[in-house]
C-alpha positions in Angstrom: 14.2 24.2 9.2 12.8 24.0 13.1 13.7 20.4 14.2 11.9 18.9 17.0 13.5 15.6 16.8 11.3 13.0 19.2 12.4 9.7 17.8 16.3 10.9 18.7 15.0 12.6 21.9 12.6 10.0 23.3 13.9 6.6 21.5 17.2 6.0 22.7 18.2 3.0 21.5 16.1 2.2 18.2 18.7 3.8 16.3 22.4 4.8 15.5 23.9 8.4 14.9 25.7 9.0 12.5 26.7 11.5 9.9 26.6 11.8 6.3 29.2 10.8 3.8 31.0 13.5 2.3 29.7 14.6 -1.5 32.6 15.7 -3.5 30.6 17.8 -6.0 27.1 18.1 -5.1 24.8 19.7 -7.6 21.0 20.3 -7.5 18.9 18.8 -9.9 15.2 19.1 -8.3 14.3 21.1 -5.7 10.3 21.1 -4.8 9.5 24.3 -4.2 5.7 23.8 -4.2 6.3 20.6 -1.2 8.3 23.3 0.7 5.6 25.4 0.7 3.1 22.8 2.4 6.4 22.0 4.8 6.3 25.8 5.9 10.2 25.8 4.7 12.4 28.6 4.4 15.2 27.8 2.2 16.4 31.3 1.2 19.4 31.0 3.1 20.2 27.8 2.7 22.7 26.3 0.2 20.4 23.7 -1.4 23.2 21.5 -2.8 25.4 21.3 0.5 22.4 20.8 2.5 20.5 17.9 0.4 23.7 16.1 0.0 24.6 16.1 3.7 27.9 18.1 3.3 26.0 20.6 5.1 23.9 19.5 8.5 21.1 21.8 9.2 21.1 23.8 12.5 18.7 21.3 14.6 19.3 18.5 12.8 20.0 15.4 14.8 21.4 12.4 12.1 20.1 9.1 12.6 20.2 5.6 10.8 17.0 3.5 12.7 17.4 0.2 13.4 14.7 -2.3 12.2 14.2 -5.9 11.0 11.7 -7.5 8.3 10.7 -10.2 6.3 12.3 -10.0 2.9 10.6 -12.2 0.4 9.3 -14.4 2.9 12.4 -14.8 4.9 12.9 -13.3 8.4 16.0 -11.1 8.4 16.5 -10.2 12.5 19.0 -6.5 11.6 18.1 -5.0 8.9 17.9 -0.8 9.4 18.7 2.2 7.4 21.4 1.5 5.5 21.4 4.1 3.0 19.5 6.8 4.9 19.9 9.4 7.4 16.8 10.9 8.7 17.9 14.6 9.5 15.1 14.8 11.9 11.0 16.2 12.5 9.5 19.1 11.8 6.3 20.5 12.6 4.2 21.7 9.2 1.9 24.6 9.3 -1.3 21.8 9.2 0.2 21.0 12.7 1.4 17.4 11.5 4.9 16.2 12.3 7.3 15.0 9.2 10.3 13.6 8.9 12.6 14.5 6.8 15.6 11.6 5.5 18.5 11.7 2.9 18.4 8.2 1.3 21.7 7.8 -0.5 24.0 9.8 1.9 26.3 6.6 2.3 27.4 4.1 4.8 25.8 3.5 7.9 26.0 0.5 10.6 23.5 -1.2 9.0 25.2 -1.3 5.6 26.3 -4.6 6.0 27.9 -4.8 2.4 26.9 -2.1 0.8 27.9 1.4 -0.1 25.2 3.3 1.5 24.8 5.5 -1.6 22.0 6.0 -4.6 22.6 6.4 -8.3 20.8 8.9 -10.0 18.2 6.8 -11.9 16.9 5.3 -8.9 16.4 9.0 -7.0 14.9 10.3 -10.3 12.6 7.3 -10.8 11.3 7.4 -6.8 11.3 11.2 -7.1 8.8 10.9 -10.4 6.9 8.1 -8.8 6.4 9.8 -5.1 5.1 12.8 -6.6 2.9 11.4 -9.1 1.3 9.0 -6.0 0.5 12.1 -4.7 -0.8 14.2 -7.0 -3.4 10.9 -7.4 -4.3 10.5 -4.0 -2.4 8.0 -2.8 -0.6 8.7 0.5 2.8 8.9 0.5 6.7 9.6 0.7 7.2 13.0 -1.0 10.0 13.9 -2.5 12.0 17.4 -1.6 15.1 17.2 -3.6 17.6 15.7 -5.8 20.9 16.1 -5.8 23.9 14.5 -7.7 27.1 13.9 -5.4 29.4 14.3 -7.9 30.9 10.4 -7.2 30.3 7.3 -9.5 28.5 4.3 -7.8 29.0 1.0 -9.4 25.6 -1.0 -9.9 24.7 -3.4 -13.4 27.0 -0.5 -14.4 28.7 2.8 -13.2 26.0 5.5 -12.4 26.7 9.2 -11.3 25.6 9.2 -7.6 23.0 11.0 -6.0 20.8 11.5 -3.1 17.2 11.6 -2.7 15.7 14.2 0.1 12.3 12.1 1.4 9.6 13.5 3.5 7.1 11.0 5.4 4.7 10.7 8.1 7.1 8.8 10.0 9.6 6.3 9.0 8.2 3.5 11.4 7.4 0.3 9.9 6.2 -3.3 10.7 10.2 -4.4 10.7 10.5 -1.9 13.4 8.5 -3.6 15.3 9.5 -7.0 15.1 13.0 -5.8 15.1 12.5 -5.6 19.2 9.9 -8.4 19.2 12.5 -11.0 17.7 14.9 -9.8 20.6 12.5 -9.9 23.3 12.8 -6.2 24.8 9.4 -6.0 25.9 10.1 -2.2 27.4 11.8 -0.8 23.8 8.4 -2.7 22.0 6.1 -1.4 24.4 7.9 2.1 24.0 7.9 2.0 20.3 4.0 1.3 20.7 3.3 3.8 22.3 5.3 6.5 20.8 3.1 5.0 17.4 0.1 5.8 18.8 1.0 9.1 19.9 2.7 10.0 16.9 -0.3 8.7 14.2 -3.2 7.4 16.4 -3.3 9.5 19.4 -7.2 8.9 20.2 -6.0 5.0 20.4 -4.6 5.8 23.3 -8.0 6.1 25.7 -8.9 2.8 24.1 -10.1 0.1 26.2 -6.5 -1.8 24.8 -4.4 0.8 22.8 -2.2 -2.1 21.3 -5.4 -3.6 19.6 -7.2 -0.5 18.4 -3.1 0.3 17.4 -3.7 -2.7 14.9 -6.7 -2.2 13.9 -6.1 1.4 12.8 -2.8 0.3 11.0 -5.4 -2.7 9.3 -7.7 0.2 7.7 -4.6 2.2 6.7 -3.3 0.0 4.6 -6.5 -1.8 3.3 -7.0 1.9 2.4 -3.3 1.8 0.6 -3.4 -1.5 -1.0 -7.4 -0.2 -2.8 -5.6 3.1 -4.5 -2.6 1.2 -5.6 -5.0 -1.9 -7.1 -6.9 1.2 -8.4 -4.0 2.9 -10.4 -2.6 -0.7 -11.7 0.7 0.2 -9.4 2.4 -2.6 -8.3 5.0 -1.9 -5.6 7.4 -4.4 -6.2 8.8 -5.0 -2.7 6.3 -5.2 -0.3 8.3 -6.7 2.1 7.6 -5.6 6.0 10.4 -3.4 6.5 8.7 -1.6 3.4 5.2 -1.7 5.1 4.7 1.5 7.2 2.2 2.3 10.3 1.1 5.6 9.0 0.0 3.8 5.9 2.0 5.7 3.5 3.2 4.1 0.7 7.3 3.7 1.0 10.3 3.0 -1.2 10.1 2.9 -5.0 12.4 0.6 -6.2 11.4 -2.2 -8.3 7.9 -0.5 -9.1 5.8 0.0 -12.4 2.4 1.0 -13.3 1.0 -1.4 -15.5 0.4 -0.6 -19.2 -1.7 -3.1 -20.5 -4.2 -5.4 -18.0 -2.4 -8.3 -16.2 -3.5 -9.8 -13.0 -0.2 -11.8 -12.4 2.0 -8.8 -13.7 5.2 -8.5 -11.9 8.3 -5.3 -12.9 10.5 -6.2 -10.3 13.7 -7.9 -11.1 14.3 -9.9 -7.5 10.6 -11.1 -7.0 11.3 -14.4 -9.6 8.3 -16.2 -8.0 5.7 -13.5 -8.2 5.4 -13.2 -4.5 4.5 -9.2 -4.7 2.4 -9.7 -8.5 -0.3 -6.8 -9.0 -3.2 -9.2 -7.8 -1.3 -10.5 -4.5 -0.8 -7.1 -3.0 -4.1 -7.2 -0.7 -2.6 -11.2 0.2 0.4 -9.8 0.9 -0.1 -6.7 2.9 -2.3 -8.8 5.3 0.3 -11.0 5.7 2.4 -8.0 7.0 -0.4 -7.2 9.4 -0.1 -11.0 10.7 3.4 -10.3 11.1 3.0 -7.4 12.9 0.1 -8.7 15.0 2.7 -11.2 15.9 4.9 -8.6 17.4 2.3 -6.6 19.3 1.2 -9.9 21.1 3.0 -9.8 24.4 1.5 -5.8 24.4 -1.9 -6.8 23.7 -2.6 -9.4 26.6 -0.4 -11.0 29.9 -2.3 -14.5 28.4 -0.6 -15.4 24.8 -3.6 -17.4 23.6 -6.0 -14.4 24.5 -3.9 -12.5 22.8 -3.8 -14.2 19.8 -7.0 -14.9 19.5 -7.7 -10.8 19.4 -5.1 -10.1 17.3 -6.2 -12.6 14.7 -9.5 -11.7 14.7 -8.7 -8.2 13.6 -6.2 -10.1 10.6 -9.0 -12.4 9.5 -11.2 -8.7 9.4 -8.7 -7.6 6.9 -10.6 -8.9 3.8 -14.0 -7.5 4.6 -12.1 -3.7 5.5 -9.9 -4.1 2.1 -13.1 -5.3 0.1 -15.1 -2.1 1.3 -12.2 0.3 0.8 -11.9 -1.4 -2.6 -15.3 -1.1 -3.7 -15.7 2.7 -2.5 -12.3 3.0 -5.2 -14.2 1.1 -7.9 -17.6 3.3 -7.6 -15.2 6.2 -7.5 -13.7 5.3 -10.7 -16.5 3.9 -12.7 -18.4 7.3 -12.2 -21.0 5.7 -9.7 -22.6 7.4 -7.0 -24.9 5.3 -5.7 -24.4 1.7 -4.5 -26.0 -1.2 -6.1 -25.6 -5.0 -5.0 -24.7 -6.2 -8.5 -21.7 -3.8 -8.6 -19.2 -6.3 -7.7 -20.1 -8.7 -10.4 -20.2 -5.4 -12.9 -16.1 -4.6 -11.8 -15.1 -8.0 -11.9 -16.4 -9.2 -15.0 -14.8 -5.5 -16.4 -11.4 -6.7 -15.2 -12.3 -10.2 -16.9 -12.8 -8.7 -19.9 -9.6 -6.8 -20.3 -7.7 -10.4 -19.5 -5.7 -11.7 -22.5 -6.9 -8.6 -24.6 -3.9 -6.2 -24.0 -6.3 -3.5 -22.9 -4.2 -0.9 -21.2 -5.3 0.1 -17.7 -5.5 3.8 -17.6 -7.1 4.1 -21.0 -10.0 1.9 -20.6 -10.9 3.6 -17.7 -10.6 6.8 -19.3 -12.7 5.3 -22.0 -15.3 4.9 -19.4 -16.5 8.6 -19.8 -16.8 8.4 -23.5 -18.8 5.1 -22.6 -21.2 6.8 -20.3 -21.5 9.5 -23.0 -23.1 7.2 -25.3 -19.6 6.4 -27.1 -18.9 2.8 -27.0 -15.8 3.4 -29.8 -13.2 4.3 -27.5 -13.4 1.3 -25.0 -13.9 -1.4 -27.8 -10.9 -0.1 -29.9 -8.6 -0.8 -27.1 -9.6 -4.5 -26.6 -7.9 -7.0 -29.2 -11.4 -8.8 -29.6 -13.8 -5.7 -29.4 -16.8 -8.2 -29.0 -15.2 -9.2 -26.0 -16.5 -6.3 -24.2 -20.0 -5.8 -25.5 -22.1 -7.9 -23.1 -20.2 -6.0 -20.5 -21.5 -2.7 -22.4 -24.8 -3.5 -22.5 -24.9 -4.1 -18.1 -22.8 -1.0 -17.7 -25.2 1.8 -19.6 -28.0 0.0 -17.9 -26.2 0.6 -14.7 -25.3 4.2 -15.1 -29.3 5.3 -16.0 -29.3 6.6 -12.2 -25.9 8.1 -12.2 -26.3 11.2 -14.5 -23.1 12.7 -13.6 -21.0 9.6 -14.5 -19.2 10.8 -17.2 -17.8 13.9 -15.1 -17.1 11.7 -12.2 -15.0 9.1 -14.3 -13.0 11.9 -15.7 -12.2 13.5 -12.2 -11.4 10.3 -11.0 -9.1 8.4 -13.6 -5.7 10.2 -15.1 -5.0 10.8 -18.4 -1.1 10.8 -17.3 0.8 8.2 -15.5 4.4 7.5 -15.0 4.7 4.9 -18.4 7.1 2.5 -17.8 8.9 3.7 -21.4 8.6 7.1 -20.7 10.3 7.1 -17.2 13.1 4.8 -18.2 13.8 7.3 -21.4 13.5 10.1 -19.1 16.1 8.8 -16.2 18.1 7.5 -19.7 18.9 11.1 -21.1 19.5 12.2 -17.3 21.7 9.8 -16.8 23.8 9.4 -20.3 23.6 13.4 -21.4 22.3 15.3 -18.2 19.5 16.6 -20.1 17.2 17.1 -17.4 14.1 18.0 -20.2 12.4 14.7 -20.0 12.2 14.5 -16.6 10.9 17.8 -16.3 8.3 17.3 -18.9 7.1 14.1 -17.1 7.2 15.5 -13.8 5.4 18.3 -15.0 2.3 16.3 -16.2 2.2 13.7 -14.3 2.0 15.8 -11.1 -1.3 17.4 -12.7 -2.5 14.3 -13.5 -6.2 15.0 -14.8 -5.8 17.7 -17.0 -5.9 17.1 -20.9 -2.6 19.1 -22.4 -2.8 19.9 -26.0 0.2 18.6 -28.1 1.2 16.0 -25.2 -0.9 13.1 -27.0 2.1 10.5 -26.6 2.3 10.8 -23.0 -0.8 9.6 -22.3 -0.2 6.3 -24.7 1.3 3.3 -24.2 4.0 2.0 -26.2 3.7 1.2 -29.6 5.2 -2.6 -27.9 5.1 -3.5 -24.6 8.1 -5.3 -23.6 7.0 -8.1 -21.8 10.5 -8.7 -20.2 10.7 -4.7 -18.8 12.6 -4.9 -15.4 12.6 -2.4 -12.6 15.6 -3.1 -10.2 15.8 -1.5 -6.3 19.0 0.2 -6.5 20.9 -1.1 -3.8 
């Protein structure tokens, strides 16, 4: 791996050094060949297990923890930081992008605090399965390298075999980073970290009239952009507090997160969010809130007058709506086959959504059912609904609609998967991993669910939902 490490290099100061724990017995379980590939990686020489544990630190490498802050829940927490993650350093792909590479589970760091530093395996094997699939739908993301088991026991709800999770990103930076030196008032480390964004993600931003507002305005889009796939998919993230809200607009940090099976507005997976603040239908709330949090931090950067400032900064926040409402409409049309744009087409989503309320109609199927719909098949759609009628006036305005999209059925197919990562089949998968170390599941899973679009013959169950949902099903963040 050829390291050029900038944020170590150029950002003294936002971080700690620091070296991994040692693993006692580190074994690999998952190494992505095909993401090496893309990365322009050479592994033949390297020992993957001693390297993706941290026994083993890669010529180049320069270990770091980075220091930020965030609002957690609602509550402002001034030092948060890496606390379980190393980032080994940057590399520079063959596309000409720089990625970071990070160890998440390699154990105590600074900003511990209280905790161990270190992973269990169920956690890297769910945010493995989950990263990948993001990507293989289009959502921008954390990838996932490698897995590795330590060979130690971490104590959790219960005792789980440790491991560590090998994460690629875009960068690491995110909104807590920022306010991390706003809240201390080092103007020179915040205008620094600024512009080191910019040139890192942004760089046109730069020969803007103000770099610090077109910096927030670009970071607005990017995660309007982020928040329409996810609302798209039915993923709800689970913990989308600001140290978890990145400037690349990648999405970071699967913890407490779920796809949902059947259609819930107000569902929530994550075990620590007891009032709903991060629900399925609050995510586009929430990440503008971030943004106004962020804004917050950029102010003394964006203008020498604070109320001129402000008032520039929240003009961009109260544009948030209008850029997440056109980035989610594009992702609607995409999904329901549509080509063309008509001015009823809001009404026509909506009321499809309304529909599906109360009627346990699972997510990814109905829209599957779509292309059978726009077929001339109407069967597929109504037998997932618990009151088929409930659906037929809806039926009726959507084959009027598609008589001037002729390639609708095609489009809806390309568009919606056949195979997500189900709730049930994850949690059996990281079950049998866990309790037997048969890797099978996973492997299946992995296997479709990074191919997402493609009907396989004899894999019928994996595209279903369970025969119950259980509407207590917890995700938990690991930590």
């Amino acid at each position: 791996m050829k390291f050029d490490n900038t944020y170590f290099r150029d950002l003294v100061g936002f971080y700690a050094p620091v070296d991994a724990a040692l693993a006692p017995d580190p074994k690999l379980v998952k190494f992505n060949h095909a993401l090496a590939d893309e990365l322009g990686l050479d592994v033949t020489n390297l020992d993957l297990a001693q390297t993706f544990s941290g026994n083993i630190k890669p010529d180049g490498a320069d270990t770091l923890a980075q220091a930020y802050a965030g609002h957690q829940f609602g509550g402002f927490s001034p030092q948060l930081g890496d606390g379980r993650a190393l980032l080994l350093g940057e590399i520079i792909i063959p596309a000409g992008n720089r990625i970071d590479i990070q160890l998440k589970g390699s154990g105590r760091t600074p900003f511990s605090r209280n905790g161990d530093g270190k992973a269990g395996l169920g956690p890297v094997l769910r945010e493995y399965l989950v990263a990948e699939a993001m990507h293989a739908l289009g959502v921008p993301t954390t990838r996932a390298l490698a897995a590795v088991t330590t060979g130690a026991r971490v104590q959790r709800q219960t005792a789980q075999n440790g491991a560590v999770l090998t994460r690629t990103a875009a960068s690491h930076i995110r909104v807590g980073t920022f306010q991390f030196f706003a809240a201390r008032g080092e103007l020179e480390k915040l205008k620094q970290l600024a512009d080191y964004t910019i040139n890192r993600h942004y760089p046109d931003a730069a020969t803007a009239e103000n770099p610090y507002i077109e910096l927030l305005k670009r970071v607005s889009n990017a995660q309007a952009y982020l928040i329409a796939k996810w609302v798209g998919l039915g993923f709800i993230h689970g913990v989308m507090n600001t140290d978890n809200s990145t400037l690349s607009g990648e999405t970071i940090d699967y913890g407490p997160c779920a796809f949902m099976d059947h259609y819930d507005a107000n569902a929530v997976f994550s075990s620590i969010d007891q009032q709903g603040r991060y629900a399925y239908s609050n995510q586009p709330l929430i990440a503008r809130w971030n943004l106004a949090r962020l804004a917050e931090s950029l102010i003394p950067l964006i203008n020498d007058d604070p109320d001129t400032a402000i008032s520039q900064a929240t003009e961009i926040i109260d544009a948030f709506s209008a850029q997440y409402e056109f980035h989610w409409l594009t992702e609607m049309r995409r999904k329901f086959g549509f080509e063309t744009q008509h001015s009823n087409d809001e009404n026509l989503f909506d009321t499809f959504f309304e529909t599906m309320n109360d009627n346990m109609v699972d997510f990814t199927l109905a829209f599957r059912a779509l292309a059978d719909l726009a077929d001339g098949n109407a069967t597929s759609l109504r037998d997932l609904y618990l009151t088929p009628t409930a659906v037929d006036d809806w039926i009726e305005q959507f084959q009027s609609r598609i008589q001037s999209e002729p390639n609708a059925s095609q489009n809806i197919r390309a568009a919606n998967p056949i195979y997500i990562p189900r709730n049930h089949l994850v949690e059996a998968a990281l079950k049998a991993a866990e309790e037997d170390g048969d890797y099978a599941q996973f492997e299946q899973l992995l296997a479709l669910i990074t191919n997402p679009f493609t009907e396989q013959n004899g894999k019928e169950v994996y595209a279903k939902p369970p025969l119950m949902v259980d509407p207590n099903y917890k995700t938990f963040c690991g930590t």
